[in-house]
C-alpha positions, 0 to 999 in steps of 0.5 A: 050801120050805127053801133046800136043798129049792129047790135041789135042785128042778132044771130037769132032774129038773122036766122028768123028773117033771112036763113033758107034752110038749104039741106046739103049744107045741113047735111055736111054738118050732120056728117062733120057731126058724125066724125067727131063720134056725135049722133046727129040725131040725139036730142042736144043735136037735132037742130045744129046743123041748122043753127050752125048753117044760120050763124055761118051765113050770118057771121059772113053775111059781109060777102052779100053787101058792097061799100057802095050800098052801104055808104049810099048818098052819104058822100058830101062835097065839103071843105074840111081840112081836120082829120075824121076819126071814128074810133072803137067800132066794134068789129066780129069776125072770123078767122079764115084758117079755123073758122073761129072768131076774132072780135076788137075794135077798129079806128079809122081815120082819114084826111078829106080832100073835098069830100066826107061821108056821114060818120054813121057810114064808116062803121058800115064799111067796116062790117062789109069786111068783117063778116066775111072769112078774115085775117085781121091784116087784110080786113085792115087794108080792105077798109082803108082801100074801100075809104081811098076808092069811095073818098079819095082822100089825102090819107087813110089810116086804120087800126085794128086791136082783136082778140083772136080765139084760134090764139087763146084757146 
């Protein structure tokens, strides 16, 4: 997914098209409401459990897609001796202890070894692993090893810088 492609990929228009209300997660919402000393039931509230259920399943929607569909045919057998990087993709993701966001960018790069993927792709694999529960060390690794897997290339490198949440507020 190319970045304008991502960014137009909103929570509203996701939760229109894709988010089968489905009640018992509504309903641990409502009660996680209640806990915090809310009334789901007051007007503010009537509609989060299932706006809260439609940005979790689009904040982790990485966990219904695999490399292999995003990437495609885009895989091309070609003699190419340079480094490939693709640098400041932007990447959302959340973090697995508080379920709170981190967002950054990401670089990646890697040393062909007779085959290269369509530079629109690299971006892709990145949000498989992002929109899923995360730590940035192992959303780093899952990149690189979904590259070496498709690619088989001489060397892969990839570098995130995030912003975390958990840690800023």
């Amino acid at each position: 997914m190319g970045r304008d492609e991502m960014k137009s990929a909103s929570l509203h228009s996701f939760h229109e098209e894709h988010v089968a209300p489905t009640d018992p997660f509504q309903q641990l919402v409502r009660g996680m409401l209640e806990q915090l000393g809310e009334d789901p039931k007051r007007e503010g509230l009537r509609e989060t459990p299932a706006r809260v259920e439609a940005s979790l399943k689009w904040l982790t929607r990485g966990y219904q897609m695999a490399v292999e569909d995003v990437i495609g045919d885009a895989i091309f057998t070609e003699k190419h001796e340079s480094m490939i990087c693709v640098r400041d993709i932007e990447i959302y993701s959340l973090c697995e202890h508080h379920l709170l966001p981190f967002f950054g960018k990401a670089h990646v790069a890697y040393l062909p070894n007779g085959k290269i993927v369509g530079l629109s792709k690299i971006p892709r694999v990145v949000e498989v692993f992002a929109r899923r529960l995360q730590v940035q060390e192992r959303l780093t690794d899952q990149i690189a090893d979904a590259l070496c897997r498709v690619l088989k290339p001489l060397g892969v490198g990839v570098v995130i810088e995030a912003y975390h949440l958990c840690m800023m507020m």
